[in-house]
N, C-alpha and C positions, 0 to 999 in steps of 0.2 A: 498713436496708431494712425495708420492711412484713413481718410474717411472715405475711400473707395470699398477698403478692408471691412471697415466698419459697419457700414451699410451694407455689406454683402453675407457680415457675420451675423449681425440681427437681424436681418431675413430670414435667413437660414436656421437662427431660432426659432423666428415665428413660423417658418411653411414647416420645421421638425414638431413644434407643437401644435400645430394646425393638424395635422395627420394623425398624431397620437391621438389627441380629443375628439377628432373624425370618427375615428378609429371605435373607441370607447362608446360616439352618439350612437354609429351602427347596430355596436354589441347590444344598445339597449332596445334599441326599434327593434333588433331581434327577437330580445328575453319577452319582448310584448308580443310576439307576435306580428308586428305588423313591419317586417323590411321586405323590399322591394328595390327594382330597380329604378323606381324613381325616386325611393330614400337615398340610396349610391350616386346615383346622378347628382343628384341635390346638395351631400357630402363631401362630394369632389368639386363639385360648380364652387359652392360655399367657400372651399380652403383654398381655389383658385384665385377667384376674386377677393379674398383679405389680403391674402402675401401680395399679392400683384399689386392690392392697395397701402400695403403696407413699404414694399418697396420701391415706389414711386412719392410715397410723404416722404420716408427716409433720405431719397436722394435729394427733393426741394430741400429740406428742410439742410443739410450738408451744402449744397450749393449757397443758401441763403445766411446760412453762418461764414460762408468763404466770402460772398459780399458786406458783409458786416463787419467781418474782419478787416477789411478793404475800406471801412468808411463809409457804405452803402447803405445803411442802416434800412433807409424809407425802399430801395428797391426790394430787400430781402423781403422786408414785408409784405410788400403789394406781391411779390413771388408765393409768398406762401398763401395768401389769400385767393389767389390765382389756382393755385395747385389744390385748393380744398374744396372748390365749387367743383372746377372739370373735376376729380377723382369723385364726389359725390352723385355728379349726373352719370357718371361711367358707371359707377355701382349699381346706383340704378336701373342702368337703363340693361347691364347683365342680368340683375334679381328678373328687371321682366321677361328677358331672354330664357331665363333657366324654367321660370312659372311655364310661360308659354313654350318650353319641349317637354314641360309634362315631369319637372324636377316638384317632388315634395315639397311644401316650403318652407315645414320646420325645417328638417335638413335641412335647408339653401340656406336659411338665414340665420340658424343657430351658431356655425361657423363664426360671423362677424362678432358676434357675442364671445368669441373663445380669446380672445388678443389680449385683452387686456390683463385677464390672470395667468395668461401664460408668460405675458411680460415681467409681472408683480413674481412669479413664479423664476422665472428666469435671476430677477433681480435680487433675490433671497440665495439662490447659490454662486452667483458672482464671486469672482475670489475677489481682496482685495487688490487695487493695483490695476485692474483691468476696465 
């Protein structure tokens, strides 16, 4: 497969389960009693900033196997170590963005917590071959 494809298909898993899980935190902030507009805020900020982060690793991490593949070995890496510092200050410096207009910040942050079993998740119903 294309790794243009690819990277635009696992995205697209993870902002599809970004939003499910969003979706399901809200139901709960509700059943407690305590949703608000700045749980939503927080929710949407949250699933913003993963995909966004999630697909800008994806594309480093594709470009840096294209230079590897190439012979490049030591640039891909210093690309990817590049690309994990800036996306960590950008997250950053969003979390303080989302805090200071008054986003919840369970909501904001529980999002970046949802990637990982949605991938683990994703991973288990993969067909073979893909």
């Amino acid at each position: 497969m294309d790794s243009r494809k690819l990277v635009l298909k696992e995205t697209a898993v993870i902002a599809i389960g970004e939003v499910l899980c969003s979706a399901a935190m809200i139901g709960v902030f509700a059943l407690l009693g305590q949703f608000s507009l700045a749980v939503l805020l927080g929710a949407l900020a949250g699933c913003l900033i993963m995909t966004v982060n999630y697909f800008f690793m994806a594309v480093t991490v594709s470009l840096a196997a294209d230079r590897a593949a190439r012979g490049d070995v030591e640039q891909g890496k210093k690309m990817i170590q590049l690309s994990s510092t800036v996306r960590l200050l950008v997250m950053g410096g969003a979390l303080a963005l989302g805090i200071f207009l008054g986003a919840n910040v369970i909501a904001l942050v529980l999002p970046l917590a949802f990637a990982r079993p949605i991938l683990m998740l994703a991973e288990f119903f993969r067909k073979k071959g893909d």
